[in-house]
C-alpha positions as a printed NumPy array, in Angstrom:
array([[  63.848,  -87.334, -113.418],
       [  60.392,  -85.923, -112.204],
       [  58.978,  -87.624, -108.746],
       [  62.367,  -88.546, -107.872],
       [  63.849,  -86.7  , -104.69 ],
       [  66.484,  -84.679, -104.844],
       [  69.735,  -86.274, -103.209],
       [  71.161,  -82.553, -102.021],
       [  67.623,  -81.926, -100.426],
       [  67.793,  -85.048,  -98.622],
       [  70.93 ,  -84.808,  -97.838],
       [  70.294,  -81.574,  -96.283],
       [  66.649,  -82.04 ,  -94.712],
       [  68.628,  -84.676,  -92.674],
       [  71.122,  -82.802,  -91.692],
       [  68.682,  -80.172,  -90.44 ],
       [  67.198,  -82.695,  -88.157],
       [  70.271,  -84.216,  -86.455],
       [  71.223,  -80.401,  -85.914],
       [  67.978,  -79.649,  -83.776],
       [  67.911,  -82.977,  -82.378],
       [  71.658,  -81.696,  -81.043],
       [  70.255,  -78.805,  -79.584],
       [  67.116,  -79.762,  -78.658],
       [  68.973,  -82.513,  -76.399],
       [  70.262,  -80.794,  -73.685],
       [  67.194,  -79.156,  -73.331],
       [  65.323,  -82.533,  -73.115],
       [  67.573,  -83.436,  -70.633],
       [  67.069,  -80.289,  -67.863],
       [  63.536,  -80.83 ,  -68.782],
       [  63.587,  -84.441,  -67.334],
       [  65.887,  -83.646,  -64.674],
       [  63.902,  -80.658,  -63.312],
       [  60.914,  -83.341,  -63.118],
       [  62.942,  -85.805,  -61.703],
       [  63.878,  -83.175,  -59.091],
       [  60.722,  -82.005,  -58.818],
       [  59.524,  -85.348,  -58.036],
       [  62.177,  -85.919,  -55.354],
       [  61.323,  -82.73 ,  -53.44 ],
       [  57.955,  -83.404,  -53.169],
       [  58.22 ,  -86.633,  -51.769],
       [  60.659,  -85.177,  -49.135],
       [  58.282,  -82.35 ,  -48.473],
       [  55.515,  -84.808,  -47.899],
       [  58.297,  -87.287,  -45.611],
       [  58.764,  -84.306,  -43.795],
       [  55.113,  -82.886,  -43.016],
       [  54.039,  -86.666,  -41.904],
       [  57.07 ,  -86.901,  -39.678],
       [  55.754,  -83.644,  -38.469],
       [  52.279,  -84.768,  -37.919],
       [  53.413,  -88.149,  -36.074],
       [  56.081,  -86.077,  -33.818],
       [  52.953,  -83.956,  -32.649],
       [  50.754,  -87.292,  -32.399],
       [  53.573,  -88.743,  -29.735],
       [  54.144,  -85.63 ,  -28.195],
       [  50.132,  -85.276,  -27.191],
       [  50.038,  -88.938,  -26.306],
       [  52.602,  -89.089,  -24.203],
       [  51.328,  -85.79 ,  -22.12 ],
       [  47.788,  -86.303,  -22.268],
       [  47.696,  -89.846,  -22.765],
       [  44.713,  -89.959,  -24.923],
       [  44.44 ,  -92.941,  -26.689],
       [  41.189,  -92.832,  -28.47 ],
       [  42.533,  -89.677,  -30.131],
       [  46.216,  -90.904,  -30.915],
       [  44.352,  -93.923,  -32.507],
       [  42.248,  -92.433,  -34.752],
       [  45.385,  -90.216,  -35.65 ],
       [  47.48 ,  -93.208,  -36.499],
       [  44.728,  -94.67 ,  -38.604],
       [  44.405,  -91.361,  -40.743],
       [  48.231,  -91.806,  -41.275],
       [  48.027,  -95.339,  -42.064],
       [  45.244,  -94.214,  -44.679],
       [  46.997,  -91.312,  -46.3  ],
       [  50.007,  -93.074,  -46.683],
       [  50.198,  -96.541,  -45.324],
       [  53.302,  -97.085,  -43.415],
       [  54.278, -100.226,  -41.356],
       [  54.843,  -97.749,  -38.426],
       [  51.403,  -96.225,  -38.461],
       [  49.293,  -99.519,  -38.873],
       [  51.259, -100.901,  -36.144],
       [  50.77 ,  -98.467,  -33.517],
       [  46.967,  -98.302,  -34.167],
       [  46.516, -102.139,  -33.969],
       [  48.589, -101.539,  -30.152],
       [  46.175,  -98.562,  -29.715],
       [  43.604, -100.092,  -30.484],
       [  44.236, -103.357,  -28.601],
       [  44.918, -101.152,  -25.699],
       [  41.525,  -99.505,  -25.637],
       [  39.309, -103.029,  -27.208],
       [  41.341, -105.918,  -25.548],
       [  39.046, -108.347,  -25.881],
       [  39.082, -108.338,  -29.579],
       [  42.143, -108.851,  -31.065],
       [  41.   , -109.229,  -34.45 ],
       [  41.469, -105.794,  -35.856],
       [  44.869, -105.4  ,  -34.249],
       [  46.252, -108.257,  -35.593],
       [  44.91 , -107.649,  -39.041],
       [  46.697, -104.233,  -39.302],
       [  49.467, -106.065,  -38.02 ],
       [  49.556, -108.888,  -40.837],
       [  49.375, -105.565,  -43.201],
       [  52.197, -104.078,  -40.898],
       [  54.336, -106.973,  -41.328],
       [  53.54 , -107.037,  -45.295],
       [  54.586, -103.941,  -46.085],
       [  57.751, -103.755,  -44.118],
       [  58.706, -107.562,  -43.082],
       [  61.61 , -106.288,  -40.521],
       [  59.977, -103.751,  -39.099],
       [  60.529, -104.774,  -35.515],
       [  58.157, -103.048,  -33.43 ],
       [  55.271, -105.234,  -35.289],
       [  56.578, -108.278,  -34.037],
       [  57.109, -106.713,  -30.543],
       [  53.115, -105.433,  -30.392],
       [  52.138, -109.008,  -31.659],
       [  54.667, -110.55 ,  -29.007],
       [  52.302, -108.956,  -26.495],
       [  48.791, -109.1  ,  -27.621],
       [  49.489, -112.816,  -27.851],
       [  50.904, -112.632,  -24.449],
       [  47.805, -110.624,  -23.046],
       [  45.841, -113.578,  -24.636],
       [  47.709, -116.46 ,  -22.869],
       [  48.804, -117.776,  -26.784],
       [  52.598, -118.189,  -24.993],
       [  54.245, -120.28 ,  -27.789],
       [  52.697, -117.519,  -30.114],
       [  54.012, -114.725,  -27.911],
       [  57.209, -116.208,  -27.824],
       [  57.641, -116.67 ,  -31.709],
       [  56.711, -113.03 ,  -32.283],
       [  58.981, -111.882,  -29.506],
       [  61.757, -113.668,  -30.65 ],
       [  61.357, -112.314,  -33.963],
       [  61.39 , -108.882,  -32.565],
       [  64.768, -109.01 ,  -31.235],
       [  66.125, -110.832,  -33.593],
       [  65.508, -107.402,  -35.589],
       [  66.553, -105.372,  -32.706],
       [  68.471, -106.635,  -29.953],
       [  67.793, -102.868,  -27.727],
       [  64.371, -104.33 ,  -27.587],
       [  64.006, -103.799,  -23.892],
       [  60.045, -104.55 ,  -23.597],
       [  60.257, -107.36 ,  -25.318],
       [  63.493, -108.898,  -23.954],
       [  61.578, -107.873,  -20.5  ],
       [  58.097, -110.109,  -21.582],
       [  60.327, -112.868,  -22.802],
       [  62.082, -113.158,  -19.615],
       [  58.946, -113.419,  -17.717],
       [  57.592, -116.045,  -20.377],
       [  60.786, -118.544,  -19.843],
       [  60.76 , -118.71 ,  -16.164],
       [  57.499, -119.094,  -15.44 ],
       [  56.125, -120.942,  -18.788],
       [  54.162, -124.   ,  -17.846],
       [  54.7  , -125.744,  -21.25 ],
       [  58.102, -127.821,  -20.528],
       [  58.811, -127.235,  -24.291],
       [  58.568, -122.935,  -23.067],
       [  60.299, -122.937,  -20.055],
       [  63.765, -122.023,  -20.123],
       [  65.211, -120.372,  -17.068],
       [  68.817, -119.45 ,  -18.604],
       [  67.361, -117.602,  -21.031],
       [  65.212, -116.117,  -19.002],
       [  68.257, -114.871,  -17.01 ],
       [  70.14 , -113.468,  -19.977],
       [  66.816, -111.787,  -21.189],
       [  65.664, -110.074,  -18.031],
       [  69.305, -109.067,  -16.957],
       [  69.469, -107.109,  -20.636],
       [  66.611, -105.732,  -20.51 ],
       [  67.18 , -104.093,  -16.615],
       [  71.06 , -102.716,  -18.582],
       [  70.075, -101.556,  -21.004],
       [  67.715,  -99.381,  -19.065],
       [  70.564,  -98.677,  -16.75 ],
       [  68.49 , -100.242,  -14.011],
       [  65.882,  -97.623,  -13.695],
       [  62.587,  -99.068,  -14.753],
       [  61.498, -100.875,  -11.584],
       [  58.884, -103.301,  -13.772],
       [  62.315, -104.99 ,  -15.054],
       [  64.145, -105.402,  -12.005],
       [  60.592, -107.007,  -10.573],
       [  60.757, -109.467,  -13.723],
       [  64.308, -109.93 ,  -12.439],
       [  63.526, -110.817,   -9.258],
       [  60.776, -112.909,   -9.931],
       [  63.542, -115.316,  -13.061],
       [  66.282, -115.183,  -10.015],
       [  63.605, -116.627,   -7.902],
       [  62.19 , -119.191,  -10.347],
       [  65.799, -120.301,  -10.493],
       [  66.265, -120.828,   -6.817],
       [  68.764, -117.951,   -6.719],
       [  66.852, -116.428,   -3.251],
       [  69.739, -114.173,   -2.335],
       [  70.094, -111.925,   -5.781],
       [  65.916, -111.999,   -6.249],
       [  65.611, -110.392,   -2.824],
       [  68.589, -107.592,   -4.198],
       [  66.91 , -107.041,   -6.975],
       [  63.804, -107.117,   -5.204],
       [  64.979, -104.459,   -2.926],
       [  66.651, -102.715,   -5.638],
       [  62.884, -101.988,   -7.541],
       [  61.391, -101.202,   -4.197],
       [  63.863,  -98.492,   -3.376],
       [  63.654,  -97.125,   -7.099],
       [  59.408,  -96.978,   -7.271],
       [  59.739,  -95.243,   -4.221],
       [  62.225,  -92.518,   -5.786],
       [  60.333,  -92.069,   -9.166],
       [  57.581,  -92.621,  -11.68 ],
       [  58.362,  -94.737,  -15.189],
       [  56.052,  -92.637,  -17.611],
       [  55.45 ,  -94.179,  -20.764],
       [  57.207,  -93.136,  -23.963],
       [  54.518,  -92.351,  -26.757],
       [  57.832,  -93.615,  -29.05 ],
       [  57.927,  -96.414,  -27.785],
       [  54.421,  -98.374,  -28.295],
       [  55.235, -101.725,  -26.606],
       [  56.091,  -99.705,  -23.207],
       [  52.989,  -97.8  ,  -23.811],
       [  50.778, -100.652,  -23.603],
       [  52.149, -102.388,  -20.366],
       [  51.466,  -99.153,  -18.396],
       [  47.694,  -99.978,  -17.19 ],
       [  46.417,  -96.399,  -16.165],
       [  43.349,  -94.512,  -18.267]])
């Protein structure tokens, strides 16, 4: 009958599109794959050239210890592509250089803290700009947070210990842990930083244990003699306590 399809045709024009829908498939597929792929290998190219820049960044700071300049580094990486890392060690930088306002620093370190909330150095920066500010139950909080995340926390197991044993707040002071904390922190840096063994001392002494403060007293002495503790531009927290430049 006129204006009624053909049922052959039909049949057929179908057919014709499930065949090139078959073939046209697998070509969909590599097509979404190689953009998929594509995708992934830029994102490791970029990963790699900002681990490249911030390698270079810790390299010159640690050498020429210039801080304005490794600041306004870490703030172009926190810009370009906002990491917890980068935001954190420009709000220590920054501290560092403009102590007296801590407003800045602890703002990028809010954002720090949002973006990656176990990212442990944050806590361990705000642990000591709280510290440096006398804000001791503060301190403590952030510090405890800190190596909660990362028990190797040396610095912060090092400020801690000096917190508990000489904390005036009854509700702070707690020599025992003060004990545990400052003898960790002087193993796990094998006893070579002479800072730790001096927070050492100082906890043994606060605890009426004269004979091992004056041994680890001694101990310090002999080792500041015998070398120089330069600060690690990897390690942000140790930067800050060094108090040269």
């Amino acid at each position: 009958m006129k204006g009624e399809a053909d049922p052959l045709a039909e049949l057929q024009r179908k057919l014709a599109e499930r065949i090139f829908l078959i073939f046209l498939l697998p070509y969909l597929i590599s097509i979404v794959l190689a953009i998929a792929t594509l995708t992934a290998l830029n994102s490791r190219v970029k990963q790699v050239e900002v681990a490249v820049k911030l390698a270079n960044v810790e390299r010159i700071l640690a050498k020429d210890r210039n801080y304005g300049w490794a600041m306004a580094q870490y703030r172009l990486l926190a810009r370009d592509d906002p990491r917890a890392e980068f935001l954190t060690r420009y709000a220590g930088l920054l501290f560092k250089i403009e102590p007296t306002d801590d407003s800045e620093p602890l703002e990028a370190l809010r954002k720090a803290r949002r973006l990656d909330p176990n990212y442990w150095e944050a806590y361990a920066v705000l642990a000591y700009i709280h510290l440096e500010n006398k804000r001791v139950r503060e301190a403590v909080e952030a510090g405890e947070r800190s190596i909660q995340l990362n028990e190797y926390d040396a610095q912060t197991l090092n400020n801690l210990a000096w917190i508990y044993s000489h904390a005036e707040d009854p509700a702070v002071r707690n020599l025992e842990r003060a004990k545990q904390y400052g003898e960790k922190a002087v193993f796990l840096t094998r006893r070579k930083n002479p800072e730790y063994l001096d927070t050492l001392a100082a906890v043994y002494e606060a605890a009426g244990n004269t004979p091992d403060a004056e041994a680890a007293r001694k101990e310090k002495e002999k080792l500041a003699a015998t070398q120089s503790i330069e600060p690690s531009g990897r390690q942000l927290s140790e930067l800050m306590q060094n108090n040269d430049g």
